[in-house]
C-alpha positions as CSV (number, residue, x, y, z in Angstrom):
1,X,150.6,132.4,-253.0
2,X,148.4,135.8,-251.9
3,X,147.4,136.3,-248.7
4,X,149.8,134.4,-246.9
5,X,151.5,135.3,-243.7
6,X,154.2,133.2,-241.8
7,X,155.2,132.8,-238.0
8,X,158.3,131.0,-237.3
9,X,159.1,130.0,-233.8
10,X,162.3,130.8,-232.9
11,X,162.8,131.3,-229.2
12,X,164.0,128.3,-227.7
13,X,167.5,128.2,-226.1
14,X,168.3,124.7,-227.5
15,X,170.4,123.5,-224.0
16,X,171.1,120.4,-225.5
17,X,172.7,121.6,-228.3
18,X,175.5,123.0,-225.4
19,X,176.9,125.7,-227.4
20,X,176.9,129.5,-226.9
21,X,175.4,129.9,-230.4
22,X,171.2,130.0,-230.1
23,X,170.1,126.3,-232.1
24,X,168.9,128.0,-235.2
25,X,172.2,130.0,-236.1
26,X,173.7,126.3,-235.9
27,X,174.5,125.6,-239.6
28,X,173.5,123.2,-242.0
29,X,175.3,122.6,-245.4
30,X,176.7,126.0,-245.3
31,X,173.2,127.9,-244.1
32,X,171.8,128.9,-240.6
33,X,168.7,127.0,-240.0
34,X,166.4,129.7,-239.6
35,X,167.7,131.2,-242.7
36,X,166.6,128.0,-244.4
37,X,163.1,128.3,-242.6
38,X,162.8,131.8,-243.4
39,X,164.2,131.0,-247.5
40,X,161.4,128.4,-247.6
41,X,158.8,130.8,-246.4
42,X,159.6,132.5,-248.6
43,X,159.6,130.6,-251.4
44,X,156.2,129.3,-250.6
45,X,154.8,133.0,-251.2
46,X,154.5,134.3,-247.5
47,X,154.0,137.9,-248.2
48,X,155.2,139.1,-244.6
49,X,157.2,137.0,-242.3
50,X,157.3,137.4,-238.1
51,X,160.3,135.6,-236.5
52,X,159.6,135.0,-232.2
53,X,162.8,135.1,-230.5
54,X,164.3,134.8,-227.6
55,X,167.1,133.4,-226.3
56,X,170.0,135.6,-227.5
57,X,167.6,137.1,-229.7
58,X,169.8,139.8,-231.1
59,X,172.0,137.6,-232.5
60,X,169.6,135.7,-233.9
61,X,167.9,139.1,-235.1
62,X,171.1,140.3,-236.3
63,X,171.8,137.1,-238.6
64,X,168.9,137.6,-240.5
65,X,167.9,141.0,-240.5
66,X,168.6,141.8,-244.1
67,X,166.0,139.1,-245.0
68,X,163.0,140.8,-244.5
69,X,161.4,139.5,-241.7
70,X,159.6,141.4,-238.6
71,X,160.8,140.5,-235.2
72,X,159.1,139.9,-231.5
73,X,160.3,138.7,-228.3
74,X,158.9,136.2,-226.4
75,X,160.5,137.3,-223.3
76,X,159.6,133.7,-221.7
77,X,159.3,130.6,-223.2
78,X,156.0,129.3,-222.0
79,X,155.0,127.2,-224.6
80,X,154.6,127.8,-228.7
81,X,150.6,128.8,-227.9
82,X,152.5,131.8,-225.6
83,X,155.2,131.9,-228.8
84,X,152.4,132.4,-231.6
85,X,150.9,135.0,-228.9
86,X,153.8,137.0,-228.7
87,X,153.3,137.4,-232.6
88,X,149.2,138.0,-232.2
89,X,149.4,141.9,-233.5
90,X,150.8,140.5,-236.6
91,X,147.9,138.2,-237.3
92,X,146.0,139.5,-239.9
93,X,142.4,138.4,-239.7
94,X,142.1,138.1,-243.8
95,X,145.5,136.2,-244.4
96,X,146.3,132.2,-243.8
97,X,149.1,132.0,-241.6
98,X,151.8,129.0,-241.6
99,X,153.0,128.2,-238.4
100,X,157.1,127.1,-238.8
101,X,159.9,126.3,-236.4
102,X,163.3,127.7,-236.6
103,X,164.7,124.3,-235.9
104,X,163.0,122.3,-239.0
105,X,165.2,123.1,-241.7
106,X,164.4,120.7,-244.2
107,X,161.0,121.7,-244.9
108,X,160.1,122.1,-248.6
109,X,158.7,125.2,-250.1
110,X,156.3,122.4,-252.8
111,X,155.3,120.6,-249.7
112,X,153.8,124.1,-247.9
113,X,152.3,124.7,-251.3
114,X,150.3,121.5,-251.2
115,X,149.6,121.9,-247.7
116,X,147.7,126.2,-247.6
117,X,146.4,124.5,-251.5
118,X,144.8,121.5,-249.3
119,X,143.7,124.0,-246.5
120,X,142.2,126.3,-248.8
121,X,140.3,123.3,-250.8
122,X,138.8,121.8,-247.5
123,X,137.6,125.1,-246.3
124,X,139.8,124.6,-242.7
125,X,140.3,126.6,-239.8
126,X,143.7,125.1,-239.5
127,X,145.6,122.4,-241.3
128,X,148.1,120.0,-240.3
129,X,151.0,118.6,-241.7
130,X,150.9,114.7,-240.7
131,X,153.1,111.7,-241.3
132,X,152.4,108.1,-241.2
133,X,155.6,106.4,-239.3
134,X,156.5,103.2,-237.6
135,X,157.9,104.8,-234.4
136,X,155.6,107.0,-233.3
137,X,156.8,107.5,-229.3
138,X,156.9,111.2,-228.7
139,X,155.0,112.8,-230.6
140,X,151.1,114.4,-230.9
141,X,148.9,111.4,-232.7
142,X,146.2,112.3,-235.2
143,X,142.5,110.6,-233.7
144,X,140.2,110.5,-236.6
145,X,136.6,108.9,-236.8
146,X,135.7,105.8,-238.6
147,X,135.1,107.9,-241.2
148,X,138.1,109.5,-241.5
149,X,137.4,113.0,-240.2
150,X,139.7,114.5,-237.7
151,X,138.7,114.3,-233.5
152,X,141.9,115.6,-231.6
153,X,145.3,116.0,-231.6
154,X,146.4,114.0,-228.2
155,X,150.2,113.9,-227.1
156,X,151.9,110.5,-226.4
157,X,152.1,110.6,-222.7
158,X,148.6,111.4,-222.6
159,X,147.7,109.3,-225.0
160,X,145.3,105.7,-224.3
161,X,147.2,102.4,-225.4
162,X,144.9,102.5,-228.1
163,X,145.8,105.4,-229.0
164,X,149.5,105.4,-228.7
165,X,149.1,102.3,-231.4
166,X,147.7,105.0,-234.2
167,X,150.6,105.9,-236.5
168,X,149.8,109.3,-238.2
169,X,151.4,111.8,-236.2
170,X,151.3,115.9,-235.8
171,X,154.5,117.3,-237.5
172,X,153.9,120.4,-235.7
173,X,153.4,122.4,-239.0
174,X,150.3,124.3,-239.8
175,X,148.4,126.5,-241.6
176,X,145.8,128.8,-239.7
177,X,143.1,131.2,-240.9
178,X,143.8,134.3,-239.5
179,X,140.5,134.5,-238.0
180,X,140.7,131.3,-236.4
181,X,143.8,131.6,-235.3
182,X,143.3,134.8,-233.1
183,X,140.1,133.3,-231.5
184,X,141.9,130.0,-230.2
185,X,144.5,131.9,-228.8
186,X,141.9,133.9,-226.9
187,X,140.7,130.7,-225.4
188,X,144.5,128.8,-224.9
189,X,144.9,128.4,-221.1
190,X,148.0,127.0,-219.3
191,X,145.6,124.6,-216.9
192,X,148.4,122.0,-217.2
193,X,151.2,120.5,-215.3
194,X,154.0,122.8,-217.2
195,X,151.8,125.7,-216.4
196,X,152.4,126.3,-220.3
197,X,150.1,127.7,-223.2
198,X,150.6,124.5,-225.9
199,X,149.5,125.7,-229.6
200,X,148.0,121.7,-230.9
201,X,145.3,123.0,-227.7
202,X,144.2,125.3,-230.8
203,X,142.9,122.5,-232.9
204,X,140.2,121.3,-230.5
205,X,139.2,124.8,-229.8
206,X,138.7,125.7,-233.5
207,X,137.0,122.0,-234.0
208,X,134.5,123.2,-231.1
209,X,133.8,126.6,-232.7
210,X,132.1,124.6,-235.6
211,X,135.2,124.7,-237.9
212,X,137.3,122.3,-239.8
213,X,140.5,120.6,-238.8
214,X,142.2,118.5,-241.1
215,X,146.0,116.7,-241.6
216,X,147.3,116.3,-244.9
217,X,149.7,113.3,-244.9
218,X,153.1,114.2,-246.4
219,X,154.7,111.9,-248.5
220,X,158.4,112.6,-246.9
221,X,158.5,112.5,-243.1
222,X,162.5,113.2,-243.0
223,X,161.1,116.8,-244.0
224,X,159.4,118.1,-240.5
225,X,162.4,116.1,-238.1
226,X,163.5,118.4,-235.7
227,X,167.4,119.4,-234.4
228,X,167.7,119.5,-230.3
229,X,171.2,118.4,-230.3
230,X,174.5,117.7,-232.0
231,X,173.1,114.5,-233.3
232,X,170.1,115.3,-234.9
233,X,172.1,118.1,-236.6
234,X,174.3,115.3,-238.5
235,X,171.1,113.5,-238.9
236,X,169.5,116.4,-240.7
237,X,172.5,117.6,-242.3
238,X,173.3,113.9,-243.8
239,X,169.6,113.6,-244.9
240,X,170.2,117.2,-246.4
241,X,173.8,116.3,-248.1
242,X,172.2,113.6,-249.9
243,X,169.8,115.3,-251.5
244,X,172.3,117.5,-252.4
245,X,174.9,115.1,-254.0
246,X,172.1,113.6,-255.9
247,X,171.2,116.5,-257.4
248,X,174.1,116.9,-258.9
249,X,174.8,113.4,-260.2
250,X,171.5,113.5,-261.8
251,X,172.4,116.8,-263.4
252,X,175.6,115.0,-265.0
253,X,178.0,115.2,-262.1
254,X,180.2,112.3,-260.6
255,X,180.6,111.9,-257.4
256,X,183.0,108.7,-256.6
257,X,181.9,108.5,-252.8
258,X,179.0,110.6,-252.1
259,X,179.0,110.0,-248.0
260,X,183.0,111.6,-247.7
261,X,181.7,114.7,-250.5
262,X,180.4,117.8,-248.5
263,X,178.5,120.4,-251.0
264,X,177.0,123.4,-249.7
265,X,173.1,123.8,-251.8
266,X,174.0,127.2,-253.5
267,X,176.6,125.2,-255.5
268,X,176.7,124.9,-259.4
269,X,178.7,122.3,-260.7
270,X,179.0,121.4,-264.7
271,X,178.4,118.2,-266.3
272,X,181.0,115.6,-266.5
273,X,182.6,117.3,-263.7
274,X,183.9,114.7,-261.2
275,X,184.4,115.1,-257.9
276,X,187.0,112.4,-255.8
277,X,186.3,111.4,-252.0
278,X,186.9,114.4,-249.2
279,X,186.0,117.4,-250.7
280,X,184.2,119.6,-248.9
281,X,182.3,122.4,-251.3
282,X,180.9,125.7,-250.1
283,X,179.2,129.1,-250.4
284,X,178.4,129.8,-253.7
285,X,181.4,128.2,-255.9
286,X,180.7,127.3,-259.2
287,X,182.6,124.8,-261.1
288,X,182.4,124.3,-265.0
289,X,181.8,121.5,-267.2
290,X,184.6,118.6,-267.4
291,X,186.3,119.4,-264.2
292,X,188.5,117.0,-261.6
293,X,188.6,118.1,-258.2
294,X,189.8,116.3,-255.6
295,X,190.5,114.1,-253.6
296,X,190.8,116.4,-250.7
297,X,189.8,119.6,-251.6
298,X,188.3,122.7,-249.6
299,X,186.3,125.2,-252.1
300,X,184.8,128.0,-250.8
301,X,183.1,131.1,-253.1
302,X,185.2,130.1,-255.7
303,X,184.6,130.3,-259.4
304,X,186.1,127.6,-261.4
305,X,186.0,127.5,-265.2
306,X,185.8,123.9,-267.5
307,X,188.3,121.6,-267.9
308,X,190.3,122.4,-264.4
309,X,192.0,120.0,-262.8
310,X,192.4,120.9,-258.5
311,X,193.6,118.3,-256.4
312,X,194.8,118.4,-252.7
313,X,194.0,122.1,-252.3
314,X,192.2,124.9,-250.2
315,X,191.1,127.9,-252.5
316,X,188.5,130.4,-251.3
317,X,187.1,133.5,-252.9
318,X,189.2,133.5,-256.6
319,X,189.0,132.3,-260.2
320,X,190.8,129.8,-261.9
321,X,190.5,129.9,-265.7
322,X,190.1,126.7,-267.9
323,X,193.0,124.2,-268.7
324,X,194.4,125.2,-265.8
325,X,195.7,122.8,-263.1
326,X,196.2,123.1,-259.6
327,X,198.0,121.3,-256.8
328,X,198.8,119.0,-255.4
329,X,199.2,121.0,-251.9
330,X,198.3,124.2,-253.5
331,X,196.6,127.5,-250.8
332,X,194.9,129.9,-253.0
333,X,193.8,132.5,-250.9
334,X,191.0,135.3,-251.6
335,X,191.4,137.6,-254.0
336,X,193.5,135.7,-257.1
337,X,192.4,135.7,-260.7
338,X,194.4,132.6,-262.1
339,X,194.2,132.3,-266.1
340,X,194.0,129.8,-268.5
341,X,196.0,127.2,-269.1
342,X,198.5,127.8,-265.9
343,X,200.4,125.4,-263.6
344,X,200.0,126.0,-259.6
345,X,201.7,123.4,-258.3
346,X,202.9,121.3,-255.0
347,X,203.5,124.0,-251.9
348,X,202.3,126.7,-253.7
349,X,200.6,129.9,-251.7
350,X,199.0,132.3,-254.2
351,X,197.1,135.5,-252.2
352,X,195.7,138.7,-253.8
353,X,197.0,137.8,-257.3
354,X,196.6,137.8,-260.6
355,X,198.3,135.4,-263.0
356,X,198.3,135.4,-266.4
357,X,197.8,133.0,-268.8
358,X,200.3,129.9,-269.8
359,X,202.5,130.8,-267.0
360,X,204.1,128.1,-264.6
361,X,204.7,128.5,-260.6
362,X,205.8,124.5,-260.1
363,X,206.6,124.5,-256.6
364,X,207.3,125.9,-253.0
365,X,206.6,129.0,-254.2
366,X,204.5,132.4,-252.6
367,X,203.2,135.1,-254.7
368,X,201.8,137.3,-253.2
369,X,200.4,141.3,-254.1
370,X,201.5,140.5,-257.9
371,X,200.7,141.7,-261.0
372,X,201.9,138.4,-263.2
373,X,201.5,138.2,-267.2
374,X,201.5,135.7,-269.5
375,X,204.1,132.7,-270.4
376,X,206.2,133.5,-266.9
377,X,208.5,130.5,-265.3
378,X,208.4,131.6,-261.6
379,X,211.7,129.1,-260.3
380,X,211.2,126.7,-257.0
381,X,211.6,128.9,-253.9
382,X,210.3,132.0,-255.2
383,X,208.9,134.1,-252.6
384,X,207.3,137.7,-254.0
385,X,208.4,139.7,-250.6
386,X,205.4,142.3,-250.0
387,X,205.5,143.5,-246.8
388,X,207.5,145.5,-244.9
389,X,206.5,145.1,-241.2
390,X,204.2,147.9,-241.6
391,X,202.7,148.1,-245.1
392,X,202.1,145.8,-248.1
393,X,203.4,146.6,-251.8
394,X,202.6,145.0,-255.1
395,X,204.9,143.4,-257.3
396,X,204.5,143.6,-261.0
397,X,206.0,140.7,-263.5
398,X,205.4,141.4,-267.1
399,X,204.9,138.8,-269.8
400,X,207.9,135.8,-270.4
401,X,210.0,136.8,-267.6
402,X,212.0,133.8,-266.5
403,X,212.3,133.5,-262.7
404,X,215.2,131.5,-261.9
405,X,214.9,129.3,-258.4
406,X,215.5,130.7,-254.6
407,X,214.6,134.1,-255.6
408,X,213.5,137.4,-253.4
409,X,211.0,139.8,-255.5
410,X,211.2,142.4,-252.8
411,X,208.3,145.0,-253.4
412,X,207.1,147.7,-254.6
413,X,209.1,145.9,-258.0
414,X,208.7,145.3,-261.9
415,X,209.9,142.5,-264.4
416,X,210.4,144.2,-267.2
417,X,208.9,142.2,-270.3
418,X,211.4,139.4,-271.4
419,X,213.5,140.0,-268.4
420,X,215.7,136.8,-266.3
421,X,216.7,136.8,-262.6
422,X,219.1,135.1,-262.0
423,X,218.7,131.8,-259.3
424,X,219.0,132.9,-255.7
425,X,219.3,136.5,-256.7
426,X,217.2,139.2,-254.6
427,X,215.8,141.7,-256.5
428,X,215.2,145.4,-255.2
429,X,215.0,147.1,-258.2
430,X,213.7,147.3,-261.1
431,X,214.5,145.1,-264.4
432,X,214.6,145.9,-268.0
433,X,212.9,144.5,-270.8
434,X,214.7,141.1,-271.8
435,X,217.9,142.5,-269.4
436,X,219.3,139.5,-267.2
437,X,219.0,140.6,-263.0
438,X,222.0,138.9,-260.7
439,X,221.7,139.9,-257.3
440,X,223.7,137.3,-255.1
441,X,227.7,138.2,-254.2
442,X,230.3,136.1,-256.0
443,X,231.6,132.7,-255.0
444,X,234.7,132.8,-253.0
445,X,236.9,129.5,-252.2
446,X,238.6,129.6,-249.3
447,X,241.3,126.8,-249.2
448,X,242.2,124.9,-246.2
449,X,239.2,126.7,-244.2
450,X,237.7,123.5,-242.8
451,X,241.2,122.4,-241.1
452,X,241.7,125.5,-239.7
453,X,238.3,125.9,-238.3
């Protein structure tokens, strides 16, 4: 949308969240939520964005500061009329402004649409976002006239008992003209028992100025509920999840138990993929078509291609190529490009890696710094052995080496192609092509030993 500006009220310390982190760097499904505020702002077409922080503002500045958003200070929090003021040189007379909070993270980009489409139909000074709800204690009630039109916003505890019966409530979301917006914060006064400047004081004073106020009724009112404390963020984030996880099953994607299935939003997962109870999903991994993961599996940034099977397994920042399976009890840490068609089995650490195709590491095995081909049989107990105490080296295992069990790859080493080591052997130097390694002492017998000893 042109001529759209945003302010997003970010400034609050959030005490009853209790935590040394401002509220809006608290995560939800894998994103702060004032980056999800500031994403949706975005999305709705806000051509220039001010953020007003203030508790611990340069963190919050700093976690956001390659999004493209301005930043003021609102040194105290008197009130969001004092907030929006902070932000006043930013106003631009010409523009609409939306009006967002930092810590209402489920807002949706269409529903903003709707809303600056609704404001600029009905010609309004400002425009509300409203909601029609059962329980209505708490927050700022809608008054209209018998005709419909909009009197006042008033607040529940200074509401009438008449009043306090109306269900259509102020979400706290609006859209300003410019214009209008910079004229009722002129007027905004703190005459109240907080001594605060409170922005719904706005509406009236644009209503009196012979200018329209009007709340468009959204259809969801899960999308404006706010997060002051560890509670309301599971509320949010299980609202959020759900959406989520049914996004993907309608895209193709089972999910056996969608309340134990955690999956961050930037996640792509293929059709016919299933996904078993306890697996928690994140940053932007993307799974193929005709996967099985799970149960039990941690996924972070990881790119996963059809037909894998991953069970029982943390893996973060690698590939895995298709036909491949992995676990149960596997670690892949970041870095590893597994093939196709390769076994990572039980107890299995893999960690800056690459592993060719068709090659098998079955069990209790670590490989780590290596340079693995194709069709290799790494034996139970391997252990690549790439650092010294003071540096790391790289191993290098060409194609059909046969790794026999309990052995010590002690880096910098190569495998020739073809090559065998010999079970329990340690090997310090290098093997040729198809040449069989034996690096253990012989067996010796002594007879009688025990009895002696």
């Amino acid at each position: 949308m042109k001529n759209l500006n945003a302010i997003i009220l970010a400034a609050g310390e959030g005490t009853r969240m209790k935590s040394r982190l401002p509220k809006v760097l608290h995560k939800i499904c894998g994103k702060t939520m004032i980056e999800r505020v500031l994403n949706t702002a975005f999305e709705t077409g806000a051509e220039k964005i001010c953020v007003v922080t203030g508790h611990k503002h340069e963190m919050v500045q700093e976690a956001v500061k390659d999004m493209g958003a301005d930043f003021v200070v609102q040194e105290k929090q008197l009130g969001t009329g004092h907030a929006v003021m902070q932000a006043e040189k930013f106003i631009d007379e010409n523009k609409d402004v939306l009006v967002l909070y930092g810590d209402t993270p489920l807002i949706t980009s269409a529903t903003l649409k709707k809303l600056v489409e609704f404001h600029r139909k009905e010609d309004n000074g400002v425009s509300i976002i409203s909601a029609v709800v059962e329980n209505s204690e708490g927050y700022g009630h809608i008054i209209r006239d018998k005709n419909g039109a909009f009197v006042k916003n008033v607040e529940y505890k200074d509401a009438t008992s008449e009043e306090k019966e109306v269900k259509e409530i102020n979400s706290g979301i609006y859209v300003f003209k410019g214009k209008s917006l910079k004229y009722a914060l002129s007027k905004i006064n703190n005459n109240n028992a907080q001594g605060e400047y409170y922005l719904p004081d706005a509406l009236e004073i644009i209503l009196s100025n012979g200018e329209k106020v009007n709340a468009m009724a959204t259809d969801d009112e899960t999308e404006f509920f706010g997060v002051n404390n560890r509670i309301q963020l599971a509320d949010v984030s299980h609202i959020l999840r759900k959406k989520i996880n049914e996004n993907h099953m309608q895209n193709g994607v089972t999910i056996i138990n969608p309340e134990t299935t955690f999956i961050d939003d930037d996640v792509e997962i293929g059709m016919d993929t299933i996904i078993y109870p306890g697996c928690v999903i994140e940053g932007n991994t993307k799974i193929g078509e005709g996967c099985t993961v799970g149960p039990n599996c941690r996924l972070t940034d990881m790119e996963i291609a059809p037909d894998v099977t991953i069970q029982y397994t943390v893996a973060m920042e690698s590939t895995i190529g298709s036909g491949t399976k992995v676990g149960p009890f596997a670690y892949i840490r970041p870095n590893c490009h597994v093939g196709e068609n390769i076994k990572v089995g039980d107890f299995v650490e893999l960690k800056n890696s690459t592993i060719g195709n068709g090659t098998k590491i079955s069990h209790l095995t670590y490989v780590g710094d290596t340079d693995a081909g194709e069709g290799i049989n790494f034996g139970c107990g391997t252990v690549t052995v790439n650092y010294d105490g003071k540096k790391k080296y790289r191993t290098t295992i060409e194609d059909d080496v046969f790794i026999g069990c309990n052995a010590n790859l002690v880096a910098p080493v190569t495998l020739k192609k073809g090559s065998y080591v010999a079970a329990g052997s340690t090997i310090t130097k290098e093997v040729p092509e198809d040449a069989l390694a034996v690096a253990r002492q012989r067996q010796i017998n002594l007879d009688g030993w025990v009895k002696k000893h």
